[in-house]
PQR file with spaces between the fields and no chain letter, atoms N, CA, C, O and H, PARSE charges and radii, in Angstrom:
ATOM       1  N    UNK     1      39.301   12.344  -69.343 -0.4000 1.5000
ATOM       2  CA   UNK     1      38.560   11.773  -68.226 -0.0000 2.0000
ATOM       3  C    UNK     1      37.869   12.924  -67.483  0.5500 1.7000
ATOM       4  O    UNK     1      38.573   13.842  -67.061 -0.5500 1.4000
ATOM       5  N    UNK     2      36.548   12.943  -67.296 -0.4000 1.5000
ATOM       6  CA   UNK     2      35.919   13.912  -66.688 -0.0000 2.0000
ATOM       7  C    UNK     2      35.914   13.651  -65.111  0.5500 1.7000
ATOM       8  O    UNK     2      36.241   12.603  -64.553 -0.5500 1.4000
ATOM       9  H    UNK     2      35.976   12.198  -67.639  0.4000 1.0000
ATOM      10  N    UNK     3      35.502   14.748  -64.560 -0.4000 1.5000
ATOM      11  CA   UNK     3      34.983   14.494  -63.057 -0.0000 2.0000
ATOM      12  C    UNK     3      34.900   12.976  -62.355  0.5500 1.7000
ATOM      13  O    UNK     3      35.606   12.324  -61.586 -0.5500 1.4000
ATOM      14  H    UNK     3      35.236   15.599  -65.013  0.4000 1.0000
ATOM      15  N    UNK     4      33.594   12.785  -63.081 -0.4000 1.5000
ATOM      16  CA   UNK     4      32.835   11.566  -62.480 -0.0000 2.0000
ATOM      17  C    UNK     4      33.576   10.441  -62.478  0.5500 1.7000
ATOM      18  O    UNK     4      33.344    9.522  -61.691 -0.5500 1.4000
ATOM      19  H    UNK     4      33.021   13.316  -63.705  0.4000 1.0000
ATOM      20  N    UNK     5      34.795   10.403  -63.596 -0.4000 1.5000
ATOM      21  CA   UNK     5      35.096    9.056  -63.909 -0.0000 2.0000
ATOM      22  C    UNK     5      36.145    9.275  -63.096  0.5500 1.7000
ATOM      23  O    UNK     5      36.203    8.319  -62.323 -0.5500 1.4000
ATOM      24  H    UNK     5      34.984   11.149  -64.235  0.4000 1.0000
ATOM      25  N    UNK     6      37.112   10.144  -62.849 -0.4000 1.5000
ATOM      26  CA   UNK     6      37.938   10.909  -61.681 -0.0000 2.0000
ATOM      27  C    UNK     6      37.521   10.127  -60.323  0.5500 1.7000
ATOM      28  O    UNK     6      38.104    9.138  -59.879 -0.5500 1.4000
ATOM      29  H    UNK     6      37.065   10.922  -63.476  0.4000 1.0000
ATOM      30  N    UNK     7      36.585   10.663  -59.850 -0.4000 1.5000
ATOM      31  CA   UNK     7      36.011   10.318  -58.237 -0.0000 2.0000
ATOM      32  C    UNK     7      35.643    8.853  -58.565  0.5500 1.7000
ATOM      33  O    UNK     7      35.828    8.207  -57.533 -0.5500 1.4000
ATOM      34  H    UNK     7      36.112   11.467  -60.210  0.4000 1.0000
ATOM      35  N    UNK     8      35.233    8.106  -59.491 -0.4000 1.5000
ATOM      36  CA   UNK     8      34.976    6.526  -59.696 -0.0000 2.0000
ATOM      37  C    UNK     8      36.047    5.694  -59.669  0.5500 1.7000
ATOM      38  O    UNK     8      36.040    4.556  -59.200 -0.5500 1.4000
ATOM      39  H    UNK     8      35.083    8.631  -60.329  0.4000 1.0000
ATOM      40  N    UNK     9      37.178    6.378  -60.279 -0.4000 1.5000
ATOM      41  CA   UNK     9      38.828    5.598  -60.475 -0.0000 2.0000
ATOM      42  C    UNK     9      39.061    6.056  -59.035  0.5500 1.7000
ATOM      43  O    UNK     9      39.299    5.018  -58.418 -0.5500 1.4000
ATOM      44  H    UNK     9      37.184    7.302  -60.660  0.4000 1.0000
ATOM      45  N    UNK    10      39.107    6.971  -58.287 -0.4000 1.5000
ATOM      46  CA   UNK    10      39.935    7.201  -57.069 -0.0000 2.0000
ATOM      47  C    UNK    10      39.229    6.178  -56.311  0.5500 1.7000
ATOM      48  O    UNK    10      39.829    5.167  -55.948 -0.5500 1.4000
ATOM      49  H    UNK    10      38.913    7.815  -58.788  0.4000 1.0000
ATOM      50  N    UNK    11      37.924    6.376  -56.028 -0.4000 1.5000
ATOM      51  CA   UNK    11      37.337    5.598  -55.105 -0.0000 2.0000
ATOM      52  C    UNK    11      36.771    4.095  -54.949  0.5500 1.7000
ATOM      53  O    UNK    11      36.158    3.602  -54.002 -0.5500 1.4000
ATOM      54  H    UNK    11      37.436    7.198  -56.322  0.4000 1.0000
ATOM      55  N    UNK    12      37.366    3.235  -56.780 -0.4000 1.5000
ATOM      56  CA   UNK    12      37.820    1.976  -56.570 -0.0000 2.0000
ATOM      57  C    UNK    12      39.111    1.672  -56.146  0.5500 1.7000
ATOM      58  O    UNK    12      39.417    0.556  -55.725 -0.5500 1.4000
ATOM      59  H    UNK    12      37.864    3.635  -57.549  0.4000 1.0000
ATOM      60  N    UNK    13      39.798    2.504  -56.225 -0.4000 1.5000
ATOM      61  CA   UNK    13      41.367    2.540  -55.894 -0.0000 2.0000
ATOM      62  C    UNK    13      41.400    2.159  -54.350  0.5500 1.7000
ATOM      63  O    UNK    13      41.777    1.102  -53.844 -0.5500 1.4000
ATOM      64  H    UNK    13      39.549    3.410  -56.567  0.4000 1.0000
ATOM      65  N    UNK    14      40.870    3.384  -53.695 -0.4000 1.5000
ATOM      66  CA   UNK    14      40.938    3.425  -52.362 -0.0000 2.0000
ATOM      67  C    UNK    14      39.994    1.830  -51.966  0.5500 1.7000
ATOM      68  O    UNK    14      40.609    0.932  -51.392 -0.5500 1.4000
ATOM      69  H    UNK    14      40.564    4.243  -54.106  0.4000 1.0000
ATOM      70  N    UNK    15      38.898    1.689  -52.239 -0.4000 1.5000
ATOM      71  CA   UNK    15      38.226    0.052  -51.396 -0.0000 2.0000
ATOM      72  C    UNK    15      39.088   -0.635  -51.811  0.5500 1.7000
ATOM      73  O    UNK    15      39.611   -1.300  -50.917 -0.5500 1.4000
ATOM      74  H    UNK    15      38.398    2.419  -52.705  0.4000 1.0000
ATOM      75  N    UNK    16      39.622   -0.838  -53.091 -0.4000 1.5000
ATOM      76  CA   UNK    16      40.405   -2.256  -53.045 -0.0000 2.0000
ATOM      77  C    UNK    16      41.999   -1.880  -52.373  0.5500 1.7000
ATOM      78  O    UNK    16      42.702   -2.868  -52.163 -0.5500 1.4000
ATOM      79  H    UNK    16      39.197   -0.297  -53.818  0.4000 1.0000
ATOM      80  N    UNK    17      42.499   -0.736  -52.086 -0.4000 1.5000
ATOM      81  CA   UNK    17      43.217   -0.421  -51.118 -0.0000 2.0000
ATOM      82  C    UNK    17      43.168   -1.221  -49.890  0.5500 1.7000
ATOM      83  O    UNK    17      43.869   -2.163  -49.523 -0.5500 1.4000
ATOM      84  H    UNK    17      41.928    0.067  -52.257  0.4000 1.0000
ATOM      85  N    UNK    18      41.794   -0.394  -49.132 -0.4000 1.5000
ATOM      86  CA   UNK    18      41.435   -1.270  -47.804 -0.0000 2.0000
ATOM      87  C    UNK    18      41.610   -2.373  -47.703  0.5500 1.7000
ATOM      88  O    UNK    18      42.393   -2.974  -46.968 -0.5500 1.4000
ATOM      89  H    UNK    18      41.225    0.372  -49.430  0.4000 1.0000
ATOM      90  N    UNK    19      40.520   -2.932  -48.817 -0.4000 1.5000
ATOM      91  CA   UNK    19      40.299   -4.583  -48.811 -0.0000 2.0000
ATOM      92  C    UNK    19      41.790   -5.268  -49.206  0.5500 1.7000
ATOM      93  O    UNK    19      41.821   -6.498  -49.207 -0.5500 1.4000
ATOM      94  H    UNK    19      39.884   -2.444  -49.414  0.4000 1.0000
ATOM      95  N    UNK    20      42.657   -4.758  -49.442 -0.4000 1.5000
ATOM      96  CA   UNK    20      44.047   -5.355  -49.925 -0.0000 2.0000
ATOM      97  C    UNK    20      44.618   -5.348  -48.350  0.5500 1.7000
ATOM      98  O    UNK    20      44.703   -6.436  -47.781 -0.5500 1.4000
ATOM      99  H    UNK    20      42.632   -3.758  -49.441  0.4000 1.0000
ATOM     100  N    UNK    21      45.106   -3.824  -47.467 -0.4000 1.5000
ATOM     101  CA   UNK    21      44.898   -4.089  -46.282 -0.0000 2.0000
ATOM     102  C    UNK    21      44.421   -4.855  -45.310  0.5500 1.7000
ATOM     103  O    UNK    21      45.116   -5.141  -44.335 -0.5500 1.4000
ATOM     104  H    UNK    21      45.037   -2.940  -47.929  0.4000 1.0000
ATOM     105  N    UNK    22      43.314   -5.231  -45.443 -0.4000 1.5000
ATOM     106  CA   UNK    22      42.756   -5.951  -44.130 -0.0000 2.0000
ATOM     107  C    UNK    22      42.801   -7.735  -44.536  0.5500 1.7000
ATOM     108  O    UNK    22      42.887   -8.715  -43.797 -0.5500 1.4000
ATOM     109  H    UNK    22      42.750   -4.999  -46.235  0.4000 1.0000
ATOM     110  N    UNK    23      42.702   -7.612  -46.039 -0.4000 1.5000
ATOM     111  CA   UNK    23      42.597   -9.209  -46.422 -0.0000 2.0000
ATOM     112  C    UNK    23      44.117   -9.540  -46.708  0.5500 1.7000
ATOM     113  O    UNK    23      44.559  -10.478  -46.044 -0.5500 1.4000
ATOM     114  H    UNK    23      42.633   -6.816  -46.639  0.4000 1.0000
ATOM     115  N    UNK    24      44.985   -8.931  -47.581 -0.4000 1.5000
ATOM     116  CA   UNK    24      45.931   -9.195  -48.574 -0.0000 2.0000
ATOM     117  C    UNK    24      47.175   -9.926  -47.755  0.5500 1.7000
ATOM     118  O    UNK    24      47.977  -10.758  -48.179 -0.5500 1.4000
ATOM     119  H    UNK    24      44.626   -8.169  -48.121  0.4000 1.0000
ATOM     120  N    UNK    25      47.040   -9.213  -46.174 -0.4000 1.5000
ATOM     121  CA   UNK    25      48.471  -10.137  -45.242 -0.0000 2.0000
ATOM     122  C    UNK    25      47.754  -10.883  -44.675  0.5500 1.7000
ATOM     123  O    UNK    25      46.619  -10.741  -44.222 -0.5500 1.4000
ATOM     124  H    UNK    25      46.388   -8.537  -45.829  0.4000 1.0000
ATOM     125  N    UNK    26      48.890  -12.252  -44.713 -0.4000 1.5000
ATOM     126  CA   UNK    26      48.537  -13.172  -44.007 -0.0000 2.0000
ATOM     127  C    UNK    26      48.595  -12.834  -42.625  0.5500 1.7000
ATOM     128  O    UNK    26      49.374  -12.045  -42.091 -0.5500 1.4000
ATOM     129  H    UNK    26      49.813  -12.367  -45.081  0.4000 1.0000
ATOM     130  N    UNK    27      47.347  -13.769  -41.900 -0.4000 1.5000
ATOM     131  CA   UNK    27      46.938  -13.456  -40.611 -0.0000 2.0000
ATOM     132  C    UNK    27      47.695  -14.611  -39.725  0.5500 1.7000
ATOM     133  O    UNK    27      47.394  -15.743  -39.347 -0.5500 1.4000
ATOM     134  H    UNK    27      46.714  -14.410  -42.334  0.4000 1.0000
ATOM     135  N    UNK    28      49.311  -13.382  -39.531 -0.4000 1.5000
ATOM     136  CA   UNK    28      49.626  -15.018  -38.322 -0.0000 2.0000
ATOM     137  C    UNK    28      49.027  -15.574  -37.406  0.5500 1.7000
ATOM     138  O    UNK    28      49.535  -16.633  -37.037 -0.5500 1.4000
ATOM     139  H    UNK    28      49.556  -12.463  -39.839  0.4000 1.0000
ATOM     140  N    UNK    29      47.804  -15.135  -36.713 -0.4000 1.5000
ATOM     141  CA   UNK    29      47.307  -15.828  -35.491 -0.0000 2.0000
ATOM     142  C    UNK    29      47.296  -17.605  -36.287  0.5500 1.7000
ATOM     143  O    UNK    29      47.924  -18.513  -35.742 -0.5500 1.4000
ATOM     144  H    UNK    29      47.391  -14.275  -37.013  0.4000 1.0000
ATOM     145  N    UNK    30      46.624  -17.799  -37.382 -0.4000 1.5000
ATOM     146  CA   UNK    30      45.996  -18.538  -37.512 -0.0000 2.0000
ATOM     147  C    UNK    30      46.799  -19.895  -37.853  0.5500 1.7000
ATOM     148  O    UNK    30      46.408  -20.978  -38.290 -0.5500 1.4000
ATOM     149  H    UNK    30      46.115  -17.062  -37.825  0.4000 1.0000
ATOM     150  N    UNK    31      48.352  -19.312  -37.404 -0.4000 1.5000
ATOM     151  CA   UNK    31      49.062  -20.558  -37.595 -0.0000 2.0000
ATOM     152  C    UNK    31      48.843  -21.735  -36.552  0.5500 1.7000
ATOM     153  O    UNK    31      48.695  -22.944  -36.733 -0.5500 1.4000
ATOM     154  H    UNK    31      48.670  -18.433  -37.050  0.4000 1.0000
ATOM     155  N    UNK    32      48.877  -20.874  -35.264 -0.4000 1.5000
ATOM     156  CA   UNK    32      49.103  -21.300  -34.445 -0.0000 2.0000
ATOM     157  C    UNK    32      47.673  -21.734  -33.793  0.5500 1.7000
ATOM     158  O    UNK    32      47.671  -21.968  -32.585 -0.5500 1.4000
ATOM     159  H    UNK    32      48.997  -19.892  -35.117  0.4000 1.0000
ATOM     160  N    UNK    33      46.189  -21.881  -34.684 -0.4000 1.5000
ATOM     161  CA   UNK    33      44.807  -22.391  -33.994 -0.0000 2.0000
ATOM     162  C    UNK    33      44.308  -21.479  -33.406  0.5500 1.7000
ATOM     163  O    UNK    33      43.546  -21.600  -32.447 -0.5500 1.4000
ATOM     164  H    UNK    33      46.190  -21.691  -35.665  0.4000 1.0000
ATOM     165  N    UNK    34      44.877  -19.869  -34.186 -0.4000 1.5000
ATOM     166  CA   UNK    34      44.086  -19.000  -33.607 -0.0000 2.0000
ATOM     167  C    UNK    34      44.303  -18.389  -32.369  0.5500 1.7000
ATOM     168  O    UNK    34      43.481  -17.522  -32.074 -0.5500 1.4000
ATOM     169  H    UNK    34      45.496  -19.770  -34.966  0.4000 1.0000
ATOM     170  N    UNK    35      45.369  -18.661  -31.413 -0.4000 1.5000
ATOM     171  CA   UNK    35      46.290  -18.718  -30.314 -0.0000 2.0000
ATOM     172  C    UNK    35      47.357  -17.681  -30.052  0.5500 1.7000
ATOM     173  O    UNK    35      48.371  -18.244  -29.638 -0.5500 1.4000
ATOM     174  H    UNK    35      46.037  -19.366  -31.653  0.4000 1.0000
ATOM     175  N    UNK    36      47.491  -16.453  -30.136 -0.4000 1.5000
ATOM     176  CA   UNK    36      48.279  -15.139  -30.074 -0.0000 2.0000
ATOM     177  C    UNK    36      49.481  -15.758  -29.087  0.5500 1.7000
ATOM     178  O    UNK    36      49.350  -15.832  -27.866 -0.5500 1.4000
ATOM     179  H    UNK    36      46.667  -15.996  -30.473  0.4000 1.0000
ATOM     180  N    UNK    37      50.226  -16.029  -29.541 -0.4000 1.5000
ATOM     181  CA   UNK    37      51.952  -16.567  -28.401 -0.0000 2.0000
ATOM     182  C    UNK    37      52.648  -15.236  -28.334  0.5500 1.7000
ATOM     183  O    UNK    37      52.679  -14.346  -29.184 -0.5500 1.4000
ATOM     184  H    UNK    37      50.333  -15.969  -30.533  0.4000 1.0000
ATOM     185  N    UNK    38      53.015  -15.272  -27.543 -0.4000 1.5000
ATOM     186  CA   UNK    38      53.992  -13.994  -27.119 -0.0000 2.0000
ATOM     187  C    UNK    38      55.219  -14.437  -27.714  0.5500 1.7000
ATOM     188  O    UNK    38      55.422  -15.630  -27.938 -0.5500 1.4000
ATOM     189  H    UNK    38      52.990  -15.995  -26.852  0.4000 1.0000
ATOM     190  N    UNK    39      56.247  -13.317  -28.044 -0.4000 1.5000
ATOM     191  CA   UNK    39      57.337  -13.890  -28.836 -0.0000 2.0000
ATOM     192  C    UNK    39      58.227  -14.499  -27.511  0.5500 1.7000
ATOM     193  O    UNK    39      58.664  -15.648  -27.454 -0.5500 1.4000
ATOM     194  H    UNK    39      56.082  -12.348  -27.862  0.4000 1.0000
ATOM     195  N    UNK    40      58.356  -13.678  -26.686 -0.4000 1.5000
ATOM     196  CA   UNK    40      59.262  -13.842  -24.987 -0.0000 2.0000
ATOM     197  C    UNK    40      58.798  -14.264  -23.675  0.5500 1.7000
ATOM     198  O    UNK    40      57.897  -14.361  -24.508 -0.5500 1.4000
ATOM     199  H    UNK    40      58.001  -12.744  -26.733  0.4000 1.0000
ATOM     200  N    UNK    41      58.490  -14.589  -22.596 -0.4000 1.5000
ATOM     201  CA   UNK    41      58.000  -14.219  -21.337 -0.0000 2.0000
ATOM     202  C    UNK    41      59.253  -13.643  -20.618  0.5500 1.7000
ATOM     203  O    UNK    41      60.325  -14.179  -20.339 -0.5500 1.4000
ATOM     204  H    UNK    41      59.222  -14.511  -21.919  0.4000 1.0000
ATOM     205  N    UNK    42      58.899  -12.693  -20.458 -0.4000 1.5000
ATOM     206  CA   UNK    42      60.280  -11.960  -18.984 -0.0000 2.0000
ATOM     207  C    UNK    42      59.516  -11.550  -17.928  0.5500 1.7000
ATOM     208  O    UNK    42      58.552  -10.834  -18.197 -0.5500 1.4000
ATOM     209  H    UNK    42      58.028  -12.258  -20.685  0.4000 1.0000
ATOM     210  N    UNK    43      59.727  -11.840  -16.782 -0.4000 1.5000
ATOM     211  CA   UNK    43      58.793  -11.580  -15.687 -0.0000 2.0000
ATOM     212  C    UNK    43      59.382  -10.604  -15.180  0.5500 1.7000
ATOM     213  O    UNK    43      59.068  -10.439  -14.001 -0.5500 1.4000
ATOM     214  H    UNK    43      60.511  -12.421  -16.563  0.4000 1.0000
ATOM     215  N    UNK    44      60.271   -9.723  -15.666 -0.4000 1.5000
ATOM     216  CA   UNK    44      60.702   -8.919  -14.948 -0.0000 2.0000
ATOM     217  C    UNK    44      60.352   -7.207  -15.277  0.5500 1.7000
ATOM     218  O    UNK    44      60.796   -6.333  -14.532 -0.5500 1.4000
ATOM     219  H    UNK    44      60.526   -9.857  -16.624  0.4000 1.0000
C-alpha cells in the first residue's frame, strides 16, 4: 500500500468515524417530543 492509498484508508476511517459519532447514538431528546427533562428537580 503506498502513500496515497495510506492517507485515503485513514481519512475514510476518520469521516465515517465522525459520522458514526454524531449519527450512530440514539438521540434521547427525541423520546420525549424533543423535550430535554431533567433527570431530578432539587431546589436546593
Amino acid at each position: 500500500m503506498n502513500d496515497f492509498q495510506t492517507i485515503n484508508y485513514s481519512a475514510a476511517l476518520a469521516v465515517l468515524g465522525i459520522i458514526w459519532m454524531f449519527f450512530g447514538f440514539g438521540d434521547d431528546d427525541d423520546e420525549g417530543g424533543g423535550m430535554m427533562i431533567p433527570l431530578r428537580q432539587d431546589a436546593s
